[in-house]
Kinemage of the C-alpha trace (Angstrom):
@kinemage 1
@onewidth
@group {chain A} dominant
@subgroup {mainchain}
@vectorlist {calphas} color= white
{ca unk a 1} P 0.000 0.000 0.000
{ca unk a 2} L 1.470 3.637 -0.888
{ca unk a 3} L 1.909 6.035 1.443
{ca unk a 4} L -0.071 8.416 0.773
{ca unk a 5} L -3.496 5.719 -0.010
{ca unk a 6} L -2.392 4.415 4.139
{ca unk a 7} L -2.379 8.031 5.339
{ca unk a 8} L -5.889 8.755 3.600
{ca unk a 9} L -7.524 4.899 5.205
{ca unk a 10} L -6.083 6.066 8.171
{ca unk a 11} L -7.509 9.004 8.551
{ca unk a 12} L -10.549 7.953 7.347
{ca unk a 13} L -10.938 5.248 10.428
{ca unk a 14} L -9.859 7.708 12.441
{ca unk a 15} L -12.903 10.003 11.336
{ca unk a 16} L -15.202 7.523 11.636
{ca unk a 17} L -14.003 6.682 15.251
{ca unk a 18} L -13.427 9.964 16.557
{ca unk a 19} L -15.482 12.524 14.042
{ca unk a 20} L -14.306 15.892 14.345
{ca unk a 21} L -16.465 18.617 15.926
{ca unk a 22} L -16.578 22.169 15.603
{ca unk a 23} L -14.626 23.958 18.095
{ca unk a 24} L -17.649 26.330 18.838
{ca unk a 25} L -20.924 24.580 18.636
{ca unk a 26} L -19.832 21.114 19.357
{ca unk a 27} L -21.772 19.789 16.286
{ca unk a 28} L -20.095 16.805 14.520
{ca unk a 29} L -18.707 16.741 10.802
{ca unk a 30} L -15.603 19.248 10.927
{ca unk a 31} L -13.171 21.625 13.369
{ca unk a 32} L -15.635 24.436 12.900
{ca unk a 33} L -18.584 24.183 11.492
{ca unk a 34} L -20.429 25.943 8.513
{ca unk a 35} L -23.200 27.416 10.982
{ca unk a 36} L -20.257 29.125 13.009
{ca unk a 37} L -17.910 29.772 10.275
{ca unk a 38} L -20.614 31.984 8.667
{ca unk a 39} L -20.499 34.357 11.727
{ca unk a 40} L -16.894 35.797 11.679
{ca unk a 41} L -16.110 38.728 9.573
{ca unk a 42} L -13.116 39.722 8.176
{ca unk a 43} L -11.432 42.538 9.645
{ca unk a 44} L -11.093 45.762 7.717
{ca unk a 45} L -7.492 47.332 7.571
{ca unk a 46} L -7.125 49.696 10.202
{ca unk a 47} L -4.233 50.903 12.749
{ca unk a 48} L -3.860 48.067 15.471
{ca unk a 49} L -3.464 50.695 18.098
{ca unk a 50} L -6.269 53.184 17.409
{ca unk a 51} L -8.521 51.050 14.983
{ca unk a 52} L -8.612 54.389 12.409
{ca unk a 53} L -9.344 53.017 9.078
{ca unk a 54} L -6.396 52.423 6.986
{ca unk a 55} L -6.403 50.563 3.928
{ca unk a 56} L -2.510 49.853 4.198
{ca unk a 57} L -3.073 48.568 7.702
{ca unk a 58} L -0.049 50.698 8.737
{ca unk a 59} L 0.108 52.265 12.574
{ca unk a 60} L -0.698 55.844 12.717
{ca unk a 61} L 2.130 58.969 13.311
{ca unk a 62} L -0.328 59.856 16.781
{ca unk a 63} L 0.078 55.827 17.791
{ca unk a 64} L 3.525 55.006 16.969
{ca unk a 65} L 4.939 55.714 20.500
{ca unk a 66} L 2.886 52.670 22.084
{ca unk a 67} L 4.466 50.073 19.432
{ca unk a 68} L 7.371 52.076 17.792
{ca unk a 69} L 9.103 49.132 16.214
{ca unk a 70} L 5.805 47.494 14.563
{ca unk a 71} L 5.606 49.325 10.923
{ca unk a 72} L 1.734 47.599 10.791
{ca unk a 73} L -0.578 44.822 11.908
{ca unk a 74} L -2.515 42.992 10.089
{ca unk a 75} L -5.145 40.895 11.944
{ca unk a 76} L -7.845 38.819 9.945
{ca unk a 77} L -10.315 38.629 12.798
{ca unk a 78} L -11.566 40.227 15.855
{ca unk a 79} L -11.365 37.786 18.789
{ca unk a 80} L -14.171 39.434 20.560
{ca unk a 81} L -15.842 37.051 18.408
{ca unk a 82} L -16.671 33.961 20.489
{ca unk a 83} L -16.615 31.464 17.536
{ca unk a 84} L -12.889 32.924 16.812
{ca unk a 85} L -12.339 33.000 20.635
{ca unk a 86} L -13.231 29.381 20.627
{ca unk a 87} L -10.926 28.035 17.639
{ca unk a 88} L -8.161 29.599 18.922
{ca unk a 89} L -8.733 28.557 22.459
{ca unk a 90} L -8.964 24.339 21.304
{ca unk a 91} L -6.029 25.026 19.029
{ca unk a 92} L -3.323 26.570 21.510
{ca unk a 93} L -4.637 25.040 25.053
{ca unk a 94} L -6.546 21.828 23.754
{ca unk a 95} L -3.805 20.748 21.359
{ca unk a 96} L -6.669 20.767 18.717
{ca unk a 97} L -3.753 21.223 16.084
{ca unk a 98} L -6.205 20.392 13.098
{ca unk a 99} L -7.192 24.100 13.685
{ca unk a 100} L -4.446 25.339 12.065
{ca unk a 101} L -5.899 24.826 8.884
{ca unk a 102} L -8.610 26.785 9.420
{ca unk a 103} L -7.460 29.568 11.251
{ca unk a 104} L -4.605 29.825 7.884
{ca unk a 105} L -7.406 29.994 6.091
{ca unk a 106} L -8.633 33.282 7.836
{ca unk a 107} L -5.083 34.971 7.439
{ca unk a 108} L -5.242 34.043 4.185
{ca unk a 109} L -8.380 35.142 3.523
{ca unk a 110} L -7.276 38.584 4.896
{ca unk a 111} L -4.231 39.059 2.632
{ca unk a 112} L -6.268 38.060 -0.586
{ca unk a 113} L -8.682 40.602 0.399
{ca unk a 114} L -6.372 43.490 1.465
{ca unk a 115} L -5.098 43.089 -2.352
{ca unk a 116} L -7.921 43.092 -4.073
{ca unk a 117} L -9.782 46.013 -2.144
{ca unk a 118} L -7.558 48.203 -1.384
{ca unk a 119} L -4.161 46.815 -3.506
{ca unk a 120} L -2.329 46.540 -0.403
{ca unk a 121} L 0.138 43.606 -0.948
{ca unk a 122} L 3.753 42.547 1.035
{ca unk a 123} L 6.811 43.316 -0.092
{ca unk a 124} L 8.585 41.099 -2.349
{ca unk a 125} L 11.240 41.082 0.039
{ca unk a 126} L 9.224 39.866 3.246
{ca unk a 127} L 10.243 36.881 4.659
{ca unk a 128} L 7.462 35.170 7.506
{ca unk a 129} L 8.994 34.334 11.353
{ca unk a 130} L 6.849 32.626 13.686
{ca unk a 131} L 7.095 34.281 16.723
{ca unk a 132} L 8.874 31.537 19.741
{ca unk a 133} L 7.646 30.222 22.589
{ca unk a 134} L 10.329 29.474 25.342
{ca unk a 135} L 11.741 26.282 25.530
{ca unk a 136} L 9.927 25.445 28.642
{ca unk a 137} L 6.568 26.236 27.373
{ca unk a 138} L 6.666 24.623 24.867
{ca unk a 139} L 7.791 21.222 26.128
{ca unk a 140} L 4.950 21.952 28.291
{ca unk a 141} L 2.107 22.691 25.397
{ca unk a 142} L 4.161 20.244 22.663
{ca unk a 143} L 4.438 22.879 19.911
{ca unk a 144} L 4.475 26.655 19.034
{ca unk a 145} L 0.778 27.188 17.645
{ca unk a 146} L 3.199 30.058 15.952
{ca unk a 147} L 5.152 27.824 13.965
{ca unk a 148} L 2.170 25.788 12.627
{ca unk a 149} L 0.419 28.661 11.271
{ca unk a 150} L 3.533 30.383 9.694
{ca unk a 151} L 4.343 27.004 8.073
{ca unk a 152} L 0.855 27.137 6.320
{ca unk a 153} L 1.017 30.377 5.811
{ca unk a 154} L 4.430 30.326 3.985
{ca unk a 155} L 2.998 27.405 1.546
{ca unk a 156} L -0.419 29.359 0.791
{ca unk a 157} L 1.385 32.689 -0.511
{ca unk a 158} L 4.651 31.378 -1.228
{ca unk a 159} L 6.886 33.250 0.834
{ca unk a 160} L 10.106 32.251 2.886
{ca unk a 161} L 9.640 31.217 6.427
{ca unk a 162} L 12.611 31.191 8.564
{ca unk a 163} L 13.364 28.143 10.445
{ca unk a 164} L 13.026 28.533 14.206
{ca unk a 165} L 15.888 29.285 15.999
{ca unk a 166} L 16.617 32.526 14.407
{ca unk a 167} L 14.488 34.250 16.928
{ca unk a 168} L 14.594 32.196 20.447
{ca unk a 169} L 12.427 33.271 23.228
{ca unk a 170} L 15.441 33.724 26.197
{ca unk a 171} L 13.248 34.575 29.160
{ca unk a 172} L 10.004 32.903 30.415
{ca unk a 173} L 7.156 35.416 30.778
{ca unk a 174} L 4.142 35.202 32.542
{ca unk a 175} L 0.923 34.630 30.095
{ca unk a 176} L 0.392 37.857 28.447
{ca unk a 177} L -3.655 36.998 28.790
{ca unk a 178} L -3.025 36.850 32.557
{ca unk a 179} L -1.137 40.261 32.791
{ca unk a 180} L -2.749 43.608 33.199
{ca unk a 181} L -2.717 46.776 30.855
{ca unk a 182} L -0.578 47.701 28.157
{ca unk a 183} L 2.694 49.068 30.297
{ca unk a 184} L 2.505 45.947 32.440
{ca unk a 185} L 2.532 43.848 29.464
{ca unk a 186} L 5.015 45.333 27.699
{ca unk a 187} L 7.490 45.137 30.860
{ca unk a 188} L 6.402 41.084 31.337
{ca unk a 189} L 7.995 40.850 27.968
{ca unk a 190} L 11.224 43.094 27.769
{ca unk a 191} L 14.191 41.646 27.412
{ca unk a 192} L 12.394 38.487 26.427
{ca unk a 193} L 13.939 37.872 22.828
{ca unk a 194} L 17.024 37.306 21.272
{ca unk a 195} L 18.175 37.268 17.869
{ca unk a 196} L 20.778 34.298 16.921
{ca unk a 197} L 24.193 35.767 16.057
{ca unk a 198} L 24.945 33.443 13.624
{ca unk a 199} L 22.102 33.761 11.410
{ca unk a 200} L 21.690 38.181 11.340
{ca unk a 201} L 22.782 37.719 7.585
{ca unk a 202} L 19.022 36.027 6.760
{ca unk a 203} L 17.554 39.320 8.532
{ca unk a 204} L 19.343 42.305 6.753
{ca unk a 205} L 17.715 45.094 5.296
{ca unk a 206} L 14.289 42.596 4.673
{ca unk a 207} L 11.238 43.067 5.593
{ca unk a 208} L 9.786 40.140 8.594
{ca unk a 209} L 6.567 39.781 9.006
{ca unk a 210} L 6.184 38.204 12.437
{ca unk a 211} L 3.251 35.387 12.698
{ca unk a 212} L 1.560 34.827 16.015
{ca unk a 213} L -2.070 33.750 16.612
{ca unk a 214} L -3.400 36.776 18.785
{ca unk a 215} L -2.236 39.950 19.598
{ca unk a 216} L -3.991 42.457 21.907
{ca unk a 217} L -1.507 45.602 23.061
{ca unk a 218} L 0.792 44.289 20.604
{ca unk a 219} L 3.826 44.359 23.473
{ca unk a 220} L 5.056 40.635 22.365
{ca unk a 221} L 5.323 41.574 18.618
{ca unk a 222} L 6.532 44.933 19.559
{ca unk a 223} L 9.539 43.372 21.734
{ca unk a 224} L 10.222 41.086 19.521
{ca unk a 225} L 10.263 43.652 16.377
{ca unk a 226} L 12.829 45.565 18.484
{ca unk a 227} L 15.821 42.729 18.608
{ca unk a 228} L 14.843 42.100 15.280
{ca unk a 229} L 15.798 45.626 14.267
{ca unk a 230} L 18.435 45.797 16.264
{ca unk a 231} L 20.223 43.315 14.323
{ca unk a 232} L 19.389 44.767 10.799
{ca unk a 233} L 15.888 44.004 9.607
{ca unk a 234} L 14.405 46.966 8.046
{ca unk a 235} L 10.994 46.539 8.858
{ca unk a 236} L 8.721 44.459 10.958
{ca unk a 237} L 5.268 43.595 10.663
{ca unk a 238} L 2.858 41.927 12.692
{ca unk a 239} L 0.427 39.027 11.329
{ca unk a 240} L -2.158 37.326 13.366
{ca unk a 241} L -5.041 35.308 13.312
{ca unk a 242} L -7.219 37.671 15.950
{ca unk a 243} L -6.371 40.841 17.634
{ca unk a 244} L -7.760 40.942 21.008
């Protein structure tokens, strides 16, 4: 039997003994369901500080000093949403990592749509980083949810992902979700990142879009851009599934 006819039988008796269910509703037939699905909107570009509209997504002048090393975020949902709220929660705490797919999907879905309304596109030069868990965390958790949606994303718009390691995560933070307003974030995470001195040359002068699954002050991308910066990248970006 080929590979790839044993990998579809067995996830076909797999189905059939443990059916997926959406991540919302509960109802059985796939990781979130049609009924559910139809509820979330895509976000419209705007500043991730301020939430002006923008169509190129970009931070505003007025904003900058909150995240001054973030050029832009783009998010492609809101995760006041409860059916986003949910995916995201089985994904990254349930180890529901089937989810990735769909929650791609939604970034995806965001990009396409930032180019054809309002011919906002990357730079050709971008390259996609998933931002990194520490090393305790995620032996703890088993993966970086980061790294599984950056992979996807690199395959659906066919842009270089840098393999982990390039950014390591040196310091272990308390749960940004479990800290308290935008300064007290934003000092949980400083000093948190560092930049591999042996790999700078794969960073210079490019553009990195950094991939995470939520972002809410943006202090975790904003750290991170910082090091990045620091050691030559020209820009950083910010890509998530759900700003919170």
């Amino acid at each position: 039997m080929k590979l790839e006819t044993y990998k579809t039988v067995k996830q076909f008796v797999l189905d059939l003994l443990f059916p997926p269910t959406c991540a919302s509703c509960g109802a059985i037939g796939s990781f979130l369901c049609a009924s559910c699905a139809s509820e979330i909107s895509l976000a419209e570009p705007a500043c991730f500080i301020c939430n002006a509209r923008k169509s190129s997504g970009s931070i505003c002048a007025s904003c900058r000093a909150h995240t001054p090393h973030l050029t832009r975020v783009w998010w492609a949902a809101s995760y006041d949403n409860p059916h986003v709220r949910a995916a995201i929660t089985q994904f990254k705490y349930h180890s529901n990592r089937v989810l990735s797919e769909t929650l791609t999907d939604y970034i995806v879905a965001s990009i396409k749509k930032r180019a054809q309304a309002h011919d906002v596109r990357m730079p050709k030069d971008a390259v996609l980083l998933a931002v990194p868990l520490h090393p305790k965390k995620q032996r703890a958790r088993g993966f970086n949810q980061a790294e599984l949606l950056a992979r996807r994303v690199a395959n659906e718009i066919s842009l270089p992902l840098l393999a982990p390691g390039m950014l390591t995560r040196i310091k272990p933070t308390d749960p940004q979700a479990k800290t308290g307003g935008r300064e007290k974030r934003a000092v949980n995470v400083a000093g948190a990142f560092a930049v591999h001195p042996g790999r700078v040359n794969e960073i210079q002068h490019k553009t990195i879009i950094l991939v995470d699954d939520i972002a809410t002050t943006g202090s975790t991308l904003n750290e991170a851009a910082r090091v990045l910066k620091e050691a030559g990248a020209a820009h950083v970006w910010g890509l998530v599934v759900a700003k919170g």
